[in-house]
Residue frames as a rotation matrix with the C-alpha (Angstrom) as fourth column:
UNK 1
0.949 -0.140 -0.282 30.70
-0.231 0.300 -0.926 140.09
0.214 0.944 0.252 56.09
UNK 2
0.572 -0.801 0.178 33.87
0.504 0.514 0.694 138.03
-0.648 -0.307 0.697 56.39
UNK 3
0.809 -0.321 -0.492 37.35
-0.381 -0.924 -0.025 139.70
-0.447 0.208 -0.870 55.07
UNK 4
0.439 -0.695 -0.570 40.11
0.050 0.652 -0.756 138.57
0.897 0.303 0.321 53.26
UNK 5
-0.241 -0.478 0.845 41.84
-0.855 -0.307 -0.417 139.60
0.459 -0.823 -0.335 56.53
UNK 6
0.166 0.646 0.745 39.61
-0.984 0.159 0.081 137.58
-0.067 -0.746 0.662 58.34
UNK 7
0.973 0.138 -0.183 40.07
-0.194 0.922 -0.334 134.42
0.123 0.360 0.925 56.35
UNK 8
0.293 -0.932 0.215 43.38
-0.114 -0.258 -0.959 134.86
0.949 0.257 -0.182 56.04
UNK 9
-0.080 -0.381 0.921 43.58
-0.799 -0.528 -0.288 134.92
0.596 -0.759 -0.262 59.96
UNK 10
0.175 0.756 0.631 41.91
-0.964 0.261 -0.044 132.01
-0.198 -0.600 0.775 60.12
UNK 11
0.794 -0.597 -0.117 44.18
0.458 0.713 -0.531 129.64
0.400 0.368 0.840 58.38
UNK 12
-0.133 -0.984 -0.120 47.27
-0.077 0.131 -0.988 130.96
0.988 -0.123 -0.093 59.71
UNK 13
0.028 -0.032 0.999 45.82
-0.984 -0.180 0.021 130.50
0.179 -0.983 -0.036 63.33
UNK 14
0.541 0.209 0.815 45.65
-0.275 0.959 -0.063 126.47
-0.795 -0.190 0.576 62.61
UNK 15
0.922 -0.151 0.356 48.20
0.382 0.496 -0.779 126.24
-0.059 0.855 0.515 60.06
UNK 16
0.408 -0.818 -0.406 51.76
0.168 -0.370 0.914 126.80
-0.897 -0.441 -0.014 60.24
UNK 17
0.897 0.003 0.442 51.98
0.378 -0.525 -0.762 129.24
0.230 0.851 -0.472 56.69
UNK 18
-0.388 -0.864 -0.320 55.77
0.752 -0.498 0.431 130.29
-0.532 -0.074 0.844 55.89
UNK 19
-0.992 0.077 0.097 53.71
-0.003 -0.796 0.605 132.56
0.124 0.600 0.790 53.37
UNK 20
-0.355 0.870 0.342 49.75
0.833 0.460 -0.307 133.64
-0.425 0.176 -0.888 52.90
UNK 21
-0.782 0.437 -0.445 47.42
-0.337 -0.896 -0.289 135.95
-0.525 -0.076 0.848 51.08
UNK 22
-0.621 0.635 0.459 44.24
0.692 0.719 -0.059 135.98
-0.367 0.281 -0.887 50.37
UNK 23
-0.983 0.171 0.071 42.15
-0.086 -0.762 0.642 138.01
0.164 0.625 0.763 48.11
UNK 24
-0.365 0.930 0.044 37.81
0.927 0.359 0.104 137.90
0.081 0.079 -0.994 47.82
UNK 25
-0.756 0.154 0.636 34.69
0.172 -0.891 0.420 140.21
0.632 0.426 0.647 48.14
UNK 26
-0.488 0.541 0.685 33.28
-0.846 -0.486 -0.220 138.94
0.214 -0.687 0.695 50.79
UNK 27
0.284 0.928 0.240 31.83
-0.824 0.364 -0.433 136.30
-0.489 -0.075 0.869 49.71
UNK 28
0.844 -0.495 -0.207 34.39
0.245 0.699 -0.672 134.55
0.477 0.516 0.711 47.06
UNK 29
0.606 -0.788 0.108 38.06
-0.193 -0.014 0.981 133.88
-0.772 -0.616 -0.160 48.42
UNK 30
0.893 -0.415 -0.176 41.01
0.240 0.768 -0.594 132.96
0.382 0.488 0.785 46.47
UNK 31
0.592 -0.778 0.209 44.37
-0.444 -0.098 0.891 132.32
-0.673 -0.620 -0.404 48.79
UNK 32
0.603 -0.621 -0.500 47.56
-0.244 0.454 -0.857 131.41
0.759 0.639 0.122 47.50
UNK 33
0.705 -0.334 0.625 49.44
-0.663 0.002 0.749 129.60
-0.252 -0.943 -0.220 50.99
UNK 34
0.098 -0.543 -0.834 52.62
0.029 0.839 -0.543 127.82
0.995 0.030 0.098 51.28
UNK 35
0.615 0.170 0.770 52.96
-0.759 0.392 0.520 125.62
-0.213 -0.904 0.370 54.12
UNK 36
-0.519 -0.849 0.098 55.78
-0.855 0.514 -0.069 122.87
0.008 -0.120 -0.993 55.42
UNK 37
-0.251 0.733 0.632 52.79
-0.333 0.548 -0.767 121.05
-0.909 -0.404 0.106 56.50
UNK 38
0.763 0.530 -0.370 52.16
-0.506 0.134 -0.852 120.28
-0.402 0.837 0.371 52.22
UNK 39
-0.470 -0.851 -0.235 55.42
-0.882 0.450 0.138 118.26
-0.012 0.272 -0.962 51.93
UNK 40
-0.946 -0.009 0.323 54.95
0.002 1.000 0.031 114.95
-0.324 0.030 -0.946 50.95
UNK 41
-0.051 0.874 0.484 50.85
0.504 0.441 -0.743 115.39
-0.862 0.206 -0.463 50.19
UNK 42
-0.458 0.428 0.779 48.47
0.831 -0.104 0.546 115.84
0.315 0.898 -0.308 46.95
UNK 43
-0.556 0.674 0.486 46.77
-0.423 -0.733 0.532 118.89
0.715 0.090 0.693 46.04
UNK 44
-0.408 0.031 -0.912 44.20
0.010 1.000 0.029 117.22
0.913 0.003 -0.408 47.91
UNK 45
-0.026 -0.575 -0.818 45.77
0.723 0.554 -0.412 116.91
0.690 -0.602 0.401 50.78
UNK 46
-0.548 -0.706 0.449 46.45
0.782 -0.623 -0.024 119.86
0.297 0.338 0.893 50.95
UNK 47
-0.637 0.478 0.604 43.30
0.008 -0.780 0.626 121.49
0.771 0.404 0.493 50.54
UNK 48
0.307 0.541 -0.783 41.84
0.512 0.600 0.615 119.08
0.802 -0.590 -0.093 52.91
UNK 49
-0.401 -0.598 -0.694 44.69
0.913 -0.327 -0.245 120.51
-0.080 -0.732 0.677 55.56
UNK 50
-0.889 0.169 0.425 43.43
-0.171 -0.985 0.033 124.47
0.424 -0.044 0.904 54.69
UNK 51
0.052 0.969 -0.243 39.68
0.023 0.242 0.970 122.96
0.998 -0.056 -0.010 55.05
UNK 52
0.202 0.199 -0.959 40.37
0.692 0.665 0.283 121.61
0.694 -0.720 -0.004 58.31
UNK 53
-0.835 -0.513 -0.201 42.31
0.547 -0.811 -0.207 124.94
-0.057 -0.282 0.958 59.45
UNK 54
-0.755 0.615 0.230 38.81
-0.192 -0.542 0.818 126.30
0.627 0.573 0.527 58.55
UNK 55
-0.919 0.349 0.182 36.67
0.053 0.567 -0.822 124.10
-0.391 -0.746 -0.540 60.41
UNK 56
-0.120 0.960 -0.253 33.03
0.701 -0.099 -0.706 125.28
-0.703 -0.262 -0.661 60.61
UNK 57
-0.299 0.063 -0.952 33.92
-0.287 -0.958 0.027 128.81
-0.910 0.281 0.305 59.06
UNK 58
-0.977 0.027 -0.210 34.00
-0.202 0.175 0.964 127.15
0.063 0.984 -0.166 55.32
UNK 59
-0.567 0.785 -0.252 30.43
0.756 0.617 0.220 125.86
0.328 -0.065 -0.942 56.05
UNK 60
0.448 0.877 0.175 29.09
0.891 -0.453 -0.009 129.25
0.071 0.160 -0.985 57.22
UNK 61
0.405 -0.124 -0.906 30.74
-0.154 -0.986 0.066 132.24
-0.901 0.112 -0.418 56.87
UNK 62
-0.675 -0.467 -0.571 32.86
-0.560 -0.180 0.809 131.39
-0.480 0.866 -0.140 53.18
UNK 63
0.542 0.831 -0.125 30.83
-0.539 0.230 -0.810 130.71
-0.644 0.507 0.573 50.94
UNK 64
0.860 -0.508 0.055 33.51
0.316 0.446 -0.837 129.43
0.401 0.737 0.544 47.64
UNK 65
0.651 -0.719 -0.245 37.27
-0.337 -0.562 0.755 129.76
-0.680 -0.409 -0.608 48.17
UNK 66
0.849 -0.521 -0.083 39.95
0.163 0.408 -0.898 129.14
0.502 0.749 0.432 45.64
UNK 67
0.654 -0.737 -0.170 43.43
-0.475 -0.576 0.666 128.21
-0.588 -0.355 -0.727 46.23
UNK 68
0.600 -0.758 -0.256 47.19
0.238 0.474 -0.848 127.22
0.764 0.447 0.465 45.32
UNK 69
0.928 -0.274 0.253 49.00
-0.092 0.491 0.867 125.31
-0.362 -0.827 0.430 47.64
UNK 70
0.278 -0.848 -0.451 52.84
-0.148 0.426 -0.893 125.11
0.949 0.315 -0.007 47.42
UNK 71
0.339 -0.820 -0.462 55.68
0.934 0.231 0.274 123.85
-0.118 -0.524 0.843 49.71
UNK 72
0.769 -0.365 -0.524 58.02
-0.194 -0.915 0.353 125.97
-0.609 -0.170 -0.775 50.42
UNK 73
-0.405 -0.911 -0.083 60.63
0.137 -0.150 0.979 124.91
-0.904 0.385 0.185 47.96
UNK 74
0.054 0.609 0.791 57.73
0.996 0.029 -0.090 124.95
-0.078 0.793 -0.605 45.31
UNK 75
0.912 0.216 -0.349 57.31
0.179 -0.975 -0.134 128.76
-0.369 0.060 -0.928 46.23
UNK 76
0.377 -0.722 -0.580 60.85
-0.250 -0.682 0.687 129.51
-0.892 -0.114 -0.437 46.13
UNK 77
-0.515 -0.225 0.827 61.35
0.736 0.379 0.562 127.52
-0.440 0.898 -0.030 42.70
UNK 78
0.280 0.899 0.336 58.53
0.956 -0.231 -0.181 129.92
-0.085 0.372 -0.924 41.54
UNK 79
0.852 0.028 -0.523 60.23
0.273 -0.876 0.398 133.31
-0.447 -0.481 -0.754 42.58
């Protein structure tokens, strides 16, 4: 069974993340990541960029994942 840990390890090994966590049960995910790498794109974009940081895994080991993507001045506006 896949961990938040696990997921969580797996986007920040192909994504440069100034921030991540990620919650789930195993089976459902929901991450909240900011990344430089989300300047300038859409939601989208975005997600596409976490997807891709995923690869295969999203396709067999996660099953659903929710997230919320910020920049990093988005986070810090937020805080």
């Amino acid at each position: 069974m896949v961990r938040p840990e696990d997921v969580q390890k797996y986007i920040s090994e192909n994504l440069s993340c100034d921030f991540i966590e990620v919650r789930g049960d195993g089976h459902h995910f929901e991450a909240v990541i900011v990344s430089a790498v989300f300047v300038g794109k859409s939601m989208v974009q975005q997600h596409q960029a976490v997807y891709r940081a995923l690869g295969d895994r999203m396709r067999e080991e996660i099953h659903a994942l929710s997230m919320k993507t910020y920049t990093p001045e988005q986070w810090a506006a937020r805080q």
